[in-house]
GUKOLTI-749292 format. One record per residue (C-alpha): x, y, z. Coordinates in Angstrom, 1 decimal. Layout:
<atoms>
<atom c1="X" c2="Y" c3="Z"/>
...
</atoms>
This chain:
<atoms>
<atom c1="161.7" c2="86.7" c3="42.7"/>
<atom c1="162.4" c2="89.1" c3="39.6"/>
<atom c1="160.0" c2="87.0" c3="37.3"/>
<atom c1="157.2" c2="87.8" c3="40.3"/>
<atom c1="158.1" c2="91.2" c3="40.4"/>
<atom c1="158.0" c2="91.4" c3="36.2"/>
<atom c1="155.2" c2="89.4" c3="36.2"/>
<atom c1="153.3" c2="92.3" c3="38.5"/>
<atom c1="154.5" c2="95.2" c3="36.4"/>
<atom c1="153.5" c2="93.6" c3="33.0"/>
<atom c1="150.1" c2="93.1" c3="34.8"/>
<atom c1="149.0" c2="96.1" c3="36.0"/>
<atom c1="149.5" c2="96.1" c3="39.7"/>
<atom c1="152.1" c2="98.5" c3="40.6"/>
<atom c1="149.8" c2="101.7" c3="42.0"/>
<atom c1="149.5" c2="104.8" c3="39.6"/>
<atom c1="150.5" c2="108.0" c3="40.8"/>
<atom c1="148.8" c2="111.4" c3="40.4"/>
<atom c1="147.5" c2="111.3" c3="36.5"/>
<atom c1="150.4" c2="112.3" c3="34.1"/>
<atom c1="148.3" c2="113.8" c3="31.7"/>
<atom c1="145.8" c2="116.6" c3="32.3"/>
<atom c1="143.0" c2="118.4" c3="30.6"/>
<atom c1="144.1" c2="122.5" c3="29.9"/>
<atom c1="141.7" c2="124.7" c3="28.1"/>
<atom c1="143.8" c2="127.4" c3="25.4"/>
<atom c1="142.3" c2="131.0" c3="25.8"/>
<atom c1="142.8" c2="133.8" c3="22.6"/>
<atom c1="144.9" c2="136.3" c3="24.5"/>
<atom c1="144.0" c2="139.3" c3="21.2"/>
<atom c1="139.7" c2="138.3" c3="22.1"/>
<atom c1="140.9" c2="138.6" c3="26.2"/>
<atom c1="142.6" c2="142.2" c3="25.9"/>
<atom c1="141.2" c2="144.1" c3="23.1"/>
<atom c1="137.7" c2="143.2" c3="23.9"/>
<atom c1="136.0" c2="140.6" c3="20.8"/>
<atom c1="134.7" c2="142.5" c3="17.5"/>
<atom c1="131.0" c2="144.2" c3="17.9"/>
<atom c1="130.0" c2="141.9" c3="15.1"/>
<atom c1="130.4" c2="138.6" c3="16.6"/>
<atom c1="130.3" c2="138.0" c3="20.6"/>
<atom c1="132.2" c2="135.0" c3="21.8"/>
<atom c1="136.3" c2="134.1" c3="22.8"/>
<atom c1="138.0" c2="131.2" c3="21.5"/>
<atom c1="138.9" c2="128.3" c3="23.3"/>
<atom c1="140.7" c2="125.2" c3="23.1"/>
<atom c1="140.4" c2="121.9" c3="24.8"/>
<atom c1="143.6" c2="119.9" c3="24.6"/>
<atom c1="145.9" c2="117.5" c3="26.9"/>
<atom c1="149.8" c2="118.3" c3="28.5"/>
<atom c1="152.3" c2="116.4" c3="30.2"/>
<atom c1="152.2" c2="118.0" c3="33.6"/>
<atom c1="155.6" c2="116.7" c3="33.9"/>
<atom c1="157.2" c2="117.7" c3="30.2"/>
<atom c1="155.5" c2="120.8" c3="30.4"/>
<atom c1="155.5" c2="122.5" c3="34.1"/>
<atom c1="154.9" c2="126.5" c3="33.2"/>
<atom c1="151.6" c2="127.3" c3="31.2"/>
<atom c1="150.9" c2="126.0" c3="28.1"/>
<atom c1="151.2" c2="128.8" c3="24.8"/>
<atom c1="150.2" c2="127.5" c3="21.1"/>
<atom c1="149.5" c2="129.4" c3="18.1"/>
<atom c1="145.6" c2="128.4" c3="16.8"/>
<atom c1="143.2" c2="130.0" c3="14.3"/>
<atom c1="140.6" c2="132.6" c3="16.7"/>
<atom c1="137.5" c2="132.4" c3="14.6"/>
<atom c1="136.3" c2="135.5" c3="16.3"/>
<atom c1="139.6" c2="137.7" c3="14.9"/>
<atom c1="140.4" c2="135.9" c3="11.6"/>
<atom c1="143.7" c2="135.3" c3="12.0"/>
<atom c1="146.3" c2="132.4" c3="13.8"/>
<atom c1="147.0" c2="134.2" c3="17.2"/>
<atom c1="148.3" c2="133.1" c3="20.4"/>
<atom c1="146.0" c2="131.5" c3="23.2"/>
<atom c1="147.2" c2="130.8" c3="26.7"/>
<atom c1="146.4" c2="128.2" c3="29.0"/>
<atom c1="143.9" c2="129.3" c3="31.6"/>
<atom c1="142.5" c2="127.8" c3="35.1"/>
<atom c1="139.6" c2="125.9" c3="34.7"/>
</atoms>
């Protein structure tokens, strides 16, 4: 019986639950609340992946805005 049962793991026939990892996009929080520069038009965003289970609350990482010059803080948003 336990050699079945491994046998079924190892293979790929236990059912998946809800997906683990999603999809987030990473929002410039300085581009959202001070309004972007007059001399370029545009907000920065970032595609990247979280643990839903790791990470429950909204993801926050520091990443280079292209649109203020400088490494600033962008917050997960709803797609």
């Amino acid at each position: 019986m336990e050699e079945l049962s491994k046998s079924k793991i190892q293979g790929g026939f236990m059912a998946k639950g809800k997906d683990v990892r999603i999809t987030v996009i990473l929002e410039c929080t300085c581009c959202v609340r001070n309004g972007v520069n007059k001399v370029s038009t545009g907000i920065s965003r970032y595609i990247t992946e979280k643990n839903r289970h790791n990470t429950p609350n909204r993801l926050e990482l520091r990443k280079f805005c292209p649109f203020c010059y400088k490494h600033t803080i962008h917050e997960e948003i709803k797609k």
